[in-house]
C-alpha positions in Angstrom: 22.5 21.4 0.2 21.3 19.3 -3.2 18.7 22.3 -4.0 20.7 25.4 -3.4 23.3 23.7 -5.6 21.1 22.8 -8.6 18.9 25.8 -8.7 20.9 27.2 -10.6 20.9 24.5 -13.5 16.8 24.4 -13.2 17.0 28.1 -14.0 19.1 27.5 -16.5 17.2 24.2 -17.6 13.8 26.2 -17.4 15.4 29.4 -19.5 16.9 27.5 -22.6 13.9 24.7 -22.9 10.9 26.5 -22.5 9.4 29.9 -23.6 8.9 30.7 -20.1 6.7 30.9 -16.9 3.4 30.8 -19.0 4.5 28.4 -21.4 5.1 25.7 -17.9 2.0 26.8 -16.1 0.3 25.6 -19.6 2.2 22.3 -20.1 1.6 21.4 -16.3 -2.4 22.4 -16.4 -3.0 20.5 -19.8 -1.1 17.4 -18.9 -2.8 17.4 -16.0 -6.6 17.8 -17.6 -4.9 14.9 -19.7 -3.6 12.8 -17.3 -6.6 13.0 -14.8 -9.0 11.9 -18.0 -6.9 8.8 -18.8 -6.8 7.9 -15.8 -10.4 8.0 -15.0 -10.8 6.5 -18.5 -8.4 3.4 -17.3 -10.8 3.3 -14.5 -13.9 3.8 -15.2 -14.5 6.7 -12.5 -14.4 10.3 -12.8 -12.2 13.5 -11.9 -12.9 15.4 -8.9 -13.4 19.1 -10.5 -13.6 20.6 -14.0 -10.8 20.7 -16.1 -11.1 24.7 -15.4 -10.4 24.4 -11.5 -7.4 22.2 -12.3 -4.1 23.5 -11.9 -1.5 21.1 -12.4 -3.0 18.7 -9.7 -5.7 16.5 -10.5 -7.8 14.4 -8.1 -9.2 11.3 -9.9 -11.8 8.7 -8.7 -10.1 5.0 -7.7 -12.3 1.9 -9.1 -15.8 2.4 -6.8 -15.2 -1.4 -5.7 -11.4 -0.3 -4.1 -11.6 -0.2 -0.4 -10.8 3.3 0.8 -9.5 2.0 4.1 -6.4 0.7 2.7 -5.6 4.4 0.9 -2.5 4.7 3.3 -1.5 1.1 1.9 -1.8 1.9 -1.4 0.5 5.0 -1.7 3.0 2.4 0.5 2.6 -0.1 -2.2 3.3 2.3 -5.0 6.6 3.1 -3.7 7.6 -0.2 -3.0 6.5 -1.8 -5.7 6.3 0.4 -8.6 8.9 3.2 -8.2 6.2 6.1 -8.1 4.0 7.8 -5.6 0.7 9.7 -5.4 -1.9 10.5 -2.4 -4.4 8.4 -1.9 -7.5 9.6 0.2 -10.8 8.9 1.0 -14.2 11.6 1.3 -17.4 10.2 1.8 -18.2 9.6 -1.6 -15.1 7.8 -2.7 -11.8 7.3 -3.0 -9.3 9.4 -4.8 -5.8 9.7 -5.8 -4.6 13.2 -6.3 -1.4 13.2 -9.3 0.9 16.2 -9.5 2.1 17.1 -13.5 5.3 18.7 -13.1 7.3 19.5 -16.1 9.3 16.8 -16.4 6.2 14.4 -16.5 4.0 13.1 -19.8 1.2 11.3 -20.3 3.1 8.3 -20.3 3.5 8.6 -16.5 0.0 8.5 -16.0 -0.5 5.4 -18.2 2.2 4.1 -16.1 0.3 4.5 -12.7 -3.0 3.8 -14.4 -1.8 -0.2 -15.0 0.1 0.1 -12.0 -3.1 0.6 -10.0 -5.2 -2.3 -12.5 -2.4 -4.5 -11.1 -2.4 -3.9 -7.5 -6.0 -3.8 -7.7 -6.3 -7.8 -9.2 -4.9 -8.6 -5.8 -8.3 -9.6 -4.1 -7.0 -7.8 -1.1 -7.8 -4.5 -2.1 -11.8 -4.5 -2.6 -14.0 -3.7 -0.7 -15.9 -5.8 1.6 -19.5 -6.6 0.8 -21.6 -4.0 2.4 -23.5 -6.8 5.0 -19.9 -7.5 6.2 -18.9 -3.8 6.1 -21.8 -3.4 8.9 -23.9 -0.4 7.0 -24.4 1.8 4.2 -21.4 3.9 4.7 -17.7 4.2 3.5 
């Protein structure tokens, strides 16, 4: 029953703290055009599409050397660990994480889960094997 009883203080929330629909559709898209550049910045990678087919969802590119097999593990971790969540998932060129900017985000939750990643990432654990002991060219 949580969201029936505070839709009515979002409404309110959204009504006396913004200028309206368009003015959060605008925040959400350019914090996520934001967001998905510092991250790949952090990086070193790239976003998945052009800030002009970005919503307010971005998919940005994990490190190249991260191993996409462990993409499940990694959204685990960030719960567990680190208080926050995101999708990870793998396509055949890379793996990705795909960050939702909501309202009550800034781009100081994206730094957060930038370092957050750096750190779980200097745990050997999470590279990716040599390709000879991967068994082939592939992903």
């Amino acid at each position: 029953y949580a969201n029936w009883l505070a839709f009515p203080a979002a409404l309110d929330w959204r009504a006396n703290h913004t200028e309206g629909e368009s003015d959060i559709v605008e925040y959400m898209h350019s914090l996520a055009v934001s967001g998905g550049t510092l991250l790949a910045q952090a990086w070193n990678t790239s976003v998945l599409a052009p800030p002009d087919l970005i919503a307010a969802m971005v998919n940005v590119a994990l490190p190249s050397t991260f191993d996409c097999t462990k993409a499940g593990d990694l959204s685990k971790t960030l719960i567990d660990n680190y208080n926050t969540y995101v999708p990870a998932f793998s396509k055949s060129e890379g793996c990705y994480v795909r960050v939702s900017a909501q309202i009550y985000n800034d781009l100081t939750d994206f730094s957060y889960l930038a370092d957050s990643i750096l750190e779980i990432l200097k745990d050997g654990g999470w590279w990716r094997q040599p390709r000879a002991e991967r068994g082939g060219a592939h992903l």
